[in-house]
C-alpha positions as CSV (number, residue, x, y, z in Angstrom):
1,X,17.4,32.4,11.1
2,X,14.2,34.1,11.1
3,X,10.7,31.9,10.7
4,X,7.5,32.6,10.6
5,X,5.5,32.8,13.0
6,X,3.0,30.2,12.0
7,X,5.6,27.8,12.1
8,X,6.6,28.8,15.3
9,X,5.2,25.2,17.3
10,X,7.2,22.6,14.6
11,X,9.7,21.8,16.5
12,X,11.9,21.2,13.4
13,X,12.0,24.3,11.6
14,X,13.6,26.8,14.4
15,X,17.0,26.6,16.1
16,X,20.2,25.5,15.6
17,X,20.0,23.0,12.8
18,X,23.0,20.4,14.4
19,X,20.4,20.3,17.6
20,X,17.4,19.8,15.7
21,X,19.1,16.9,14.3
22,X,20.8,16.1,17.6
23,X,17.2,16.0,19.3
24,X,15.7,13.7,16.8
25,X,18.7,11.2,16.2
26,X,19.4,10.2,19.7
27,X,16.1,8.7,20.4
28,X,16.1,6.9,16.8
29,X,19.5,6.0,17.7
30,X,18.8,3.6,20.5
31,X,15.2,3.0,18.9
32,X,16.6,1.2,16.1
33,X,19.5,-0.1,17.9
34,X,17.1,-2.1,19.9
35,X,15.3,-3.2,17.5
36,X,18.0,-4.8,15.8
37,X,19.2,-6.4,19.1
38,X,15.6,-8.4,18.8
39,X,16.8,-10.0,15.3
40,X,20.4,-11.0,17.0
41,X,18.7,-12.7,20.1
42,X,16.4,-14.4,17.6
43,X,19.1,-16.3,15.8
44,X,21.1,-16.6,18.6
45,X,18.3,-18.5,20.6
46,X,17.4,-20.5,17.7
47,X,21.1,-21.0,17.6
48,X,20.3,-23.9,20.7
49,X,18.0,-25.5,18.4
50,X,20.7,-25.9,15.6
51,X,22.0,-24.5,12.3
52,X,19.0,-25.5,10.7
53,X,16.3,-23.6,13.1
54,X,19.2,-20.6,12.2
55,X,18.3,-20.7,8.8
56,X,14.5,-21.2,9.1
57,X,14.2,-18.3,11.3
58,X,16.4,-16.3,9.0
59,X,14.5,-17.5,5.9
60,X,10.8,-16.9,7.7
61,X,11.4,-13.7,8.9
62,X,12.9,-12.2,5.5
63,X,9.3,-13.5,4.2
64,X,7.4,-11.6,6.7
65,X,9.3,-8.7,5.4
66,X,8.0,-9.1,2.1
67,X,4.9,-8.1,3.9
68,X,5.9,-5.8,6.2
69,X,6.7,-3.3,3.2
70,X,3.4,-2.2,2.9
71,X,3.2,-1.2,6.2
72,X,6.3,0.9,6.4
73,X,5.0,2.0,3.0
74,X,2.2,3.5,4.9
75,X,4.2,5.3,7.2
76,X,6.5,6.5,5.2
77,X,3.5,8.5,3.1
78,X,2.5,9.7,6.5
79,X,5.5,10.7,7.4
80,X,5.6,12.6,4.3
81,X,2.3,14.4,4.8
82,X,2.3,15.4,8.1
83,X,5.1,16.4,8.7
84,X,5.2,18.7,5.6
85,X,1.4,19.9,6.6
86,X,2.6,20.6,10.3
87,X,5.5,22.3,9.4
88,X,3.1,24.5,7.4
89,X,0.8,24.4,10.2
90,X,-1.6,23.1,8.6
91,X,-3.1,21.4,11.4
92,X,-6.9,20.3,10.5
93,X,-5.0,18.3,7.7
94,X,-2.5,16.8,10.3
95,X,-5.4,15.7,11.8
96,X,-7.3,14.2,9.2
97,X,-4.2,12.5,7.4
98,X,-3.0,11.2,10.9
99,X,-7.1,9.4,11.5
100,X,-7.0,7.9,7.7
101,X,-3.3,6.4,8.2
102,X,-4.4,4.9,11.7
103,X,-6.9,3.5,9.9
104,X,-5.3,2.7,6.6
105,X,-2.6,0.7,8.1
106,X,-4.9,-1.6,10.2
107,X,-7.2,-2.3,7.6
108,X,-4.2,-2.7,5.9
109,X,-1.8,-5.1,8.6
110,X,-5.4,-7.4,8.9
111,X,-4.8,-8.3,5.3
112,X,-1.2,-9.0,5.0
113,X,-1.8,-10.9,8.0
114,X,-4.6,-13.2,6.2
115,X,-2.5,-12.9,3.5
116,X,1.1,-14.4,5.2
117,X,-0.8,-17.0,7.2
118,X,-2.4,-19.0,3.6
119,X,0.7,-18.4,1.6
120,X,3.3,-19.5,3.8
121,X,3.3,-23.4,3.0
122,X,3.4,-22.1,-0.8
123,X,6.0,-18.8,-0.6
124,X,8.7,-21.1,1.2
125,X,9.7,-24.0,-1.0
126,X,10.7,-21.6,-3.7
127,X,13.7,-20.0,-1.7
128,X,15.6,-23.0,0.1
129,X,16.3,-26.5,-1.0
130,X,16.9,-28.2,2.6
131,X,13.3,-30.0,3.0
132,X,14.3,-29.2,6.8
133,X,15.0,-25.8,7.2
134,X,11.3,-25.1,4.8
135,X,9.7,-27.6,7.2
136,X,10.8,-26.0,10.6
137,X,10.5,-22.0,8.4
138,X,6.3,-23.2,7.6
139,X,6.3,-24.3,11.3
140,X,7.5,-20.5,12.7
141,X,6.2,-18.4,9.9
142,X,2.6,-20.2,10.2
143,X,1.8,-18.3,13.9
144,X,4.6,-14.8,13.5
145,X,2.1,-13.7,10.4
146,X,-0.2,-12.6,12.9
147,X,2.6,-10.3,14.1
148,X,1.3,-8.0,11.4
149,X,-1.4,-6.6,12.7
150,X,-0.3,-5.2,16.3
151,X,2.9,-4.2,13.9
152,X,0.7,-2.1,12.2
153,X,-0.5,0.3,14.4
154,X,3.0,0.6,16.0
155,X,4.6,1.4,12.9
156,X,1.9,4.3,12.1
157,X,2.1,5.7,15.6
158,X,5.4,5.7,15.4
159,X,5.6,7.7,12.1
160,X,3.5,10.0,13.4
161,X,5.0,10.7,16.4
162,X,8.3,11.2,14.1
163,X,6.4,13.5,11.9
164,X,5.5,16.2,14.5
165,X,9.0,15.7,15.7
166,X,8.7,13.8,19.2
167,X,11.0,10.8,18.8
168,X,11.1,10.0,22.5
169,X,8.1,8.7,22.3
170,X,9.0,6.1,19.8
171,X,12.3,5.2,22.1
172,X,9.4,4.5,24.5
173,X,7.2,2.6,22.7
174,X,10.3,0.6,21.1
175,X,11.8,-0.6,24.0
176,X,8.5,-1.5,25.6
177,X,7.9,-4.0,22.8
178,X,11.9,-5.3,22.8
179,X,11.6,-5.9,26.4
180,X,9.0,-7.6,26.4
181,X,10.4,-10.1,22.7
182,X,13.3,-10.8,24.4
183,X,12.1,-12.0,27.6
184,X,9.8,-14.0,26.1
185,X,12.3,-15.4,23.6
186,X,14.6,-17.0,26.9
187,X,11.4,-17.6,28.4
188,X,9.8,-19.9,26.0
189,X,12.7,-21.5,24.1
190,X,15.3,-21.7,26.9
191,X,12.9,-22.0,30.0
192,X,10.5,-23.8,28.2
193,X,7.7,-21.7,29.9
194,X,4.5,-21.1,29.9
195,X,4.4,-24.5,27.6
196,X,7.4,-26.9,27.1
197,X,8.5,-27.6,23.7
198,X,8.0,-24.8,21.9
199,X,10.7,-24.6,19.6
200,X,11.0,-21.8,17.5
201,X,7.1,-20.8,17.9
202,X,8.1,-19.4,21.3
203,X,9.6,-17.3,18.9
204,X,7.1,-16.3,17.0
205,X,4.6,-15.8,20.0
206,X,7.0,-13.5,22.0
207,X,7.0,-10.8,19.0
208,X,3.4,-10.8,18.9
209,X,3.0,-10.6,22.4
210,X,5.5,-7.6,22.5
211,X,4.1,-5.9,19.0
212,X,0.7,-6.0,21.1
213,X,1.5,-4.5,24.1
214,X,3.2,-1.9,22.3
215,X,0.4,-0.9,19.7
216,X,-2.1,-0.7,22.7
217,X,1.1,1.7,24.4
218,X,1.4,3.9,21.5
219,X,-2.0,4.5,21.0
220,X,-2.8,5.2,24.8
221,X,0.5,7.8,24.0
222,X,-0.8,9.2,20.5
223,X,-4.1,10.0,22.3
224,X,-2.4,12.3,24.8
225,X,0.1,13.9,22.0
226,X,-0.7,16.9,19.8
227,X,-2.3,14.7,17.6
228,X,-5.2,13.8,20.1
229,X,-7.5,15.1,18.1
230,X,-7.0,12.9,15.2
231,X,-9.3,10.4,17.3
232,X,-12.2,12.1,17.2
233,X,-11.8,12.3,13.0
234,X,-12.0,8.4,13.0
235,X,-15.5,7.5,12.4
236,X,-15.2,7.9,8.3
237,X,-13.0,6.6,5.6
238,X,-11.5,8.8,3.3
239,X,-10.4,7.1,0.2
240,X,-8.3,10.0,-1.2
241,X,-6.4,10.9,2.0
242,X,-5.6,6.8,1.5
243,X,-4.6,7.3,-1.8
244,X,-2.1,10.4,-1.8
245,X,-0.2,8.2,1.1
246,X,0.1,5.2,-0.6
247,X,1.0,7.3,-3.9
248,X,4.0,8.3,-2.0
249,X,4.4,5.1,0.1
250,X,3.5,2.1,-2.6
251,X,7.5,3.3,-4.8
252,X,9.1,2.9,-1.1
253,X,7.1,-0.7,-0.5
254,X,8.2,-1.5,-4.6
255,X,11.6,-0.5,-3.4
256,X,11.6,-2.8,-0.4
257,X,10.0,-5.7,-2.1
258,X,12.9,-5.4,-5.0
259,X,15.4,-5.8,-2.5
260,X,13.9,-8.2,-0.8
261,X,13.2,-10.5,-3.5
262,X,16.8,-10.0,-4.6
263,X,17.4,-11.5,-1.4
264,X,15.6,-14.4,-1.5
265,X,17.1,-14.5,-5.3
266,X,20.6,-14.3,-2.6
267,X,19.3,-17.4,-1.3
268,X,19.0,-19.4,-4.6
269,X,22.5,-18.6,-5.1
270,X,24.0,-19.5,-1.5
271,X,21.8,-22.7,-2.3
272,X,24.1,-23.7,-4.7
273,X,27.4,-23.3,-3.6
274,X,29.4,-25.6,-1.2
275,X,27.6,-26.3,2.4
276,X,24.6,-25.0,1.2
277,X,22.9,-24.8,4.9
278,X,25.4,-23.3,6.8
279,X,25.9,-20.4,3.5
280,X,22.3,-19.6,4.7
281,X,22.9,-19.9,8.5
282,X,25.7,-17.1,8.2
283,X,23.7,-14.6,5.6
284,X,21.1,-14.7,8.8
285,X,23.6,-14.3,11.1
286,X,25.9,-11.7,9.3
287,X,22.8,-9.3,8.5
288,X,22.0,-9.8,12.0
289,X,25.2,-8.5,12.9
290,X,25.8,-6.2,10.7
291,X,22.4,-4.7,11.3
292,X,23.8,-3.5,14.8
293,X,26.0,-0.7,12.4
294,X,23.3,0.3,10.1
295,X,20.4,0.5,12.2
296,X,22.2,3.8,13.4
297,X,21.7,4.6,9.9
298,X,18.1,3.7,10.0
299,X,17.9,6.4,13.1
300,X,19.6,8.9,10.7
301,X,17.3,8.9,7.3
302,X,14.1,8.3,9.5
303,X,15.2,12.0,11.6
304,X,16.1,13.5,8.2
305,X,12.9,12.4,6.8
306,X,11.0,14.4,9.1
307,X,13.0,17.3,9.3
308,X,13.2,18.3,5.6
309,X,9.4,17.2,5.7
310,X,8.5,19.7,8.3
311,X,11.5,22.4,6.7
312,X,9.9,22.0,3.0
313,X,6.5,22.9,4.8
314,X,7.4,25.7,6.2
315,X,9.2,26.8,2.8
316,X,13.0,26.6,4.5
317,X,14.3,24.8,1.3
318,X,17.8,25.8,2.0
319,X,17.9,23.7,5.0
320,X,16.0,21.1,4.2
321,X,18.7,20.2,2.0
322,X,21.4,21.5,4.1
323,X,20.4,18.7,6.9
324,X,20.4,15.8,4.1
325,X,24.0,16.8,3.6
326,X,24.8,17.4,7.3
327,X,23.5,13.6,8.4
328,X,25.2,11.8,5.9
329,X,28.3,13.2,7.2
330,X,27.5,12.2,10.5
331,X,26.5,8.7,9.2
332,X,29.3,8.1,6.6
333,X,31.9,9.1,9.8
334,X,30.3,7.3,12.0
335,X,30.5,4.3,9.7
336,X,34.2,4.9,9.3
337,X,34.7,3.9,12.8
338,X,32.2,1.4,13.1
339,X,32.9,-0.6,10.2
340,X,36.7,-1.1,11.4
341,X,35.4,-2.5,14.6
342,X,33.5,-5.2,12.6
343,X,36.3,-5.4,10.2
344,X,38.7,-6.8,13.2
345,X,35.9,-8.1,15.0
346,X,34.2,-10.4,12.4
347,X,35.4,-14.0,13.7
348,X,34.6,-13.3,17.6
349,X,31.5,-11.4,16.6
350,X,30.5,-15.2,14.5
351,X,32.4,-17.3,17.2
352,X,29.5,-15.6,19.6
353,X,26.3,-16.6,17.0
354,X,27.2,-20.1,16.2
355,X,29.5,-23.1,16.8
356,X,29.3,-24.8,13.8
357,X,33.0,-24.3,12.4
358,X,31.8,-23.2,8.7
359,X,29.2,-21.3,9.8
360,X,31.8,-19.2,11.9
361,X,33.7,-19.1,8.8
362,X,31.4,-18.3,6.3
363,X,30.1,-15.1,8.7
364,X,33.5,-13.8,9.5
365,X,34.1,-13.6,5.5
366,X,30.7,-12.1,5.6
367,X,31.8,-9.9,8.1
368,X,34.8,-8.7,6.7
369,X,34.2,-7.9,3.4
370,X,30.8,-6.1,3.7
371,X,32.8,-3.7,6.6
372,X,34.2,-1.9,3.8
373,X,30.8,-1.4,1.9
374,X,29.5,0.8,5.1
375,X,30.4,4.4,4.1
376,X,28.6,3.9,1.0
377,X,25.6,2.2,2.9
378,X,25.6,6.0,5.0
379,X,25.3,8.0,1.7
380,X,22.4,5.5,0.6
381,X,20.3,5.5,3.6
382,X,20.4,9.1,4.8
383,X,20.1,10.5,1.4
384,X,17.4,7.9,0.4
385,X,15.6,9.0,3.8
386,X,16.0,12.7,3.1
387,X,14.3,12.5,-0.7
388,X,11.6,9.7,1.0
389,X,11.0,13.0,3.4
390,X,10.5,15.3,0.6
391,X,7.6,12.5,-0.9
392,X,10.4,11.8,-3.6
393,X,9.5,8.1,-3.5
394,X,9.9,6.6,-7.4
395,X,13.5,7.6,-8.4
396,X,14.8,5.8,-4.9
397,X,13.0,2.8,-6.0
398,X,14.3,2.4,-9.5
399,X,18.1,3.1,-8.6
400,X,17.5,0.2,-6.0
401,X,15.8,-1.7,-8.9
402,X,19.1,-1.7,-10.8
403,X,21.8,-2.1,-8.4
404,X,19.9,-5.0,-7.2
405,X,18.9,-6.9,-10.3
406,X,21.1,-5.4,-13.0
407,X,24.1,-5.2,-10.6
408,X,24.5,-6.9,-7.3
409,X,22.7,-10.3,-8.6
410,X,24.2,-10.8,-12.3
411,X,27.8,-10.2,-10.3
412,X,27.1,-12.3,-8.1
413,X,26.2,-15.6,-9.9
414,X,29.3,-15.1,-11.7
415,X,31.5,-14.6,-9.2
416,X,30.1,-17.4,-6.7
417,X,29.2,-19.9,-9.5
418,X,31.2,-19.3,-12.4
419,X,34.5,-17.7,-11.0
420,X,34.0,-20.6,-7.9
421,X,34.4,-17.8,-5.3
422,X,31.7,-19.5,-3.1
423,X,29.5,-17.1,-0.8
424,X,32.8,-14.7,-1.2
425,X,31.2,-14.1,-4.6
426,X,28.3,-13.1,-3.1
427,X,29.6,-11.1,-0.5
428,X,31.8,-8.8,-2.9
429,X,29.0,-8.6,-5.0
430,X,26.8,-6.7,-2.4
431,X,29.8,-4.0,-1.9
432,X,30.1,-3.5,-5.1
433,X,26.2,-2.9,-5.9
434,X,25.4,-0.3,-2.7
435,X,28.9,1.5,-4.1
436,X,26.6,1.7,-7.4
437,X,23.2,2.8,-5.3
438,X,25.3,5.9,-3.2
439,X,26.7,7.3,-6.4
440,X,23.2,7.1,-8.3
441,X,21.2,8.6,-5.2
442,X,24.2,11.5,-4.4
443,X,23.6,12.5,-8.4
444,X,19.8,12.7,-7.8
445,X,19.9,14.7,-4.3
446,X,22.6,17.3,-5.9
447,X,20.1,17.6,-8.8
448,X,17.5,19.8,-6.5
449,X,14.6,18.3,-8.6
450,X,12.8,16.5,-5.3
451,X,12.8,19.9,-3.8
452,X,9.0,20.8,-5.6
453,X,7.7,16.8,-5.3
454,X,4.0,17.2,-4.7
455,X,2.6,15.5,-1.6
């Protein structure tokens, strides 16, 4: 393949497409794989304070989530715009939009911050009935809001890093951060150190601690990168730069929030069904769990983002689509295998999270039947990731919309409540709502039409 000279130095746009997606999925791989890990040792430390510190963790840190959208909003315009403007070479732009999302997404983690800490005693009551798992979830949530704003600038950095193509930087920054949450999470809960009693809050102060260290780490990095001189354009705000990357980002954060308030619409229904706390216990568990399968997936559609980004720049159109296609083969294989494992492996994968007997059993159902929804999940991320690349942000968001809302809830109060199928109901009823996203979102990436999305 020939390319242009002036898009000789994105790294994205030359080569053997399987390496390009090689070299950017490997690092993401384990990036994301870690990450996930810190959600696993979460519940499984609260796990030694009881069911009930399970479910409050599981319930708090969905809520954070809620707020957390924004900020992945931010880097997923970012992403969006630099990586399309360096794949252009368009560097002074680069620049300028990598300065106004640095700055963007503080200004914008210090208010979700502010934001979390005064609305957590009035956010929580709406989503569980146990007056003991909202107690112990305003306990945690009231300190881990403050996670926010060290979050923020790791999640931007990290974008960035992604959009000029370096993802071993973010396997860098990423670990640091997991290292240093899940040392602190054995430390203060188990070891009862530096203060005894803790509880849970050790929780809460061990990801701030590590979100801190690794936001003052990925800037020291981003300073020394190609986008160094970004820095020196941080000493004005410019409102439109903010605007055109939340115009692409604010569909992905309406997206998120969709699903996640589905979720906590999830919880209403496990609320109601039989052992209401321990239904709860093994949704936070099972995602946990599960997460360890489709954060790989995570790793996929965040390198395809960037590299049809960076590909659409530099006017390669063919192969920005062509590597949408070629990663969710990888990730739908992948699954394949993957899922089987957890299919066979759901009760000693619960057995190792819990000992409450119908927590165990509730997860291992969870387990099981969500196993067979992961090919479909492969098609949904990737492809989602791919058109989220391209700035294609709005048509994502309203097929999530309606396989949430019109599909995977409706289905599921009927089959948990009025069939009696229990949290089986709502387990089937996720399978059969991603089935619903992958075929909308396959029809929309065959269509071409994100292909001239204006960023």
């Amino acid at each position: 393949m020939q390319v242009d000279n002036k898009t000789i130095d994105a790294p994205l746009v030359q080569g053997n497409l399987w390496h390009v997606i090689w070299s950017m999925s490997w690092p993401l791989l384990i990036t994301t794989v870690a990450s996930s890990i810190v959600g696993v040792v979460d519940v499984l430390v609260a796990g030694h304070l009881g069911p009930t510190a399970q479910a409050a963790v599981g319930l708090s840190e969905h809520a954070i989530f809620l707020f957390m959208v924004f900020l992945f909003s931010v880097g997923v315009g970012t992403t969006a715009i630099v990586s399309r403007e360096f794949g252009a070479s368009n560097r002074e732009s680069a620049y300028q939009t990598a300065a106004q999302a640095l700055i963007l997404s503080i200004i914008v983690g210090f208010a979700l911050a502010i934001t979390a800490l005064a609305v957590a005693k009035l956010m929580l009551p709406f989503f569980s009935q146990s007056p003991q798992v909202i107690e112990q979830s305003i306990y945690f949530l009231g300190i881990y809001g403050a996670y926010l704003i060290p979050f923020s600038i790791v999640c931007t950095c990290n974008a960035l890093f992604r959009s000029v193509g370096d993802a071993k930087t973010t396997l860098i920054i990423v670990l640091s951060e997991v290292a240093i949450n899940i040392a602190g999470n054995y430390l203060t809960v188990l070891g009862n150190w530096p203060v005894p009693g803790l509880g849970i809050k050790g929780l809460a102060y061990s990801a701030i601690a590590g979100a801190t260290i690794a936001a003052i780490l990925a800037l020291i990095l981003l300073k020394r990168s190609v986008l160094a001189p970004s820095f020196n354009l941080l000493n004005r705000i410019d409102w439109s730069l903010h605007k055109r990357i939340m115009k692409i980002g604010l569909p992905t954060a309406a997206h998120r929030i969709s699903w996640a308030a589905s979720v906590f619409a999830v919880f209403f229904i496990l609320g109601k069904v039989q052992e209401p706390t321990a239904a709860l216990a093994s949704w936070t568990i099972g995602v946990r769990l599960e997460g360890l399968l489709f954060m790989p997936l995570m790793a996929l559609s965040l390198a395809v983002s960037s590299i049809v980004g960076q590909n659409l720049g530099a006017g390669l159109e063919a192969r920005a689509i062509k590597a949408g296609w070629n990663v969710t083969w990888v990730g739908v294989g992948m699954m394949l295998i993957l899922s089987c494992a957890l299919f066979f492996g759901a009760e000693p994968l619960a057995r190792s999270m819990t000992d409450d007997p119908t927590t165990i059993a509730f997860t291992a159902s969870y387990l099981r039947i969500n196993a067979l929804a992961e090919p479909f999940l492969a098609i949904n991320m990737i492809l989602s990731g791919a058109l989220q690349g391209a700035g294609d942000t709005k048509v994502p968001m309203l097929i999530s919309m309606f396989s949430s809302w019109i599909v995977r809830l409706p289905v599921a109060w009927f089959l948990a409540l009025k069939l009696g199928w229990g949290v089986d109901g709502v387990w089937y009823s996720m399978i059969i709502s991603i089935a619903v996203y992958a075929a909308m979102v396959v029809v929309r990436y065959q269509s071409g039409r994100w292909i001239k999305t204006a960023v």
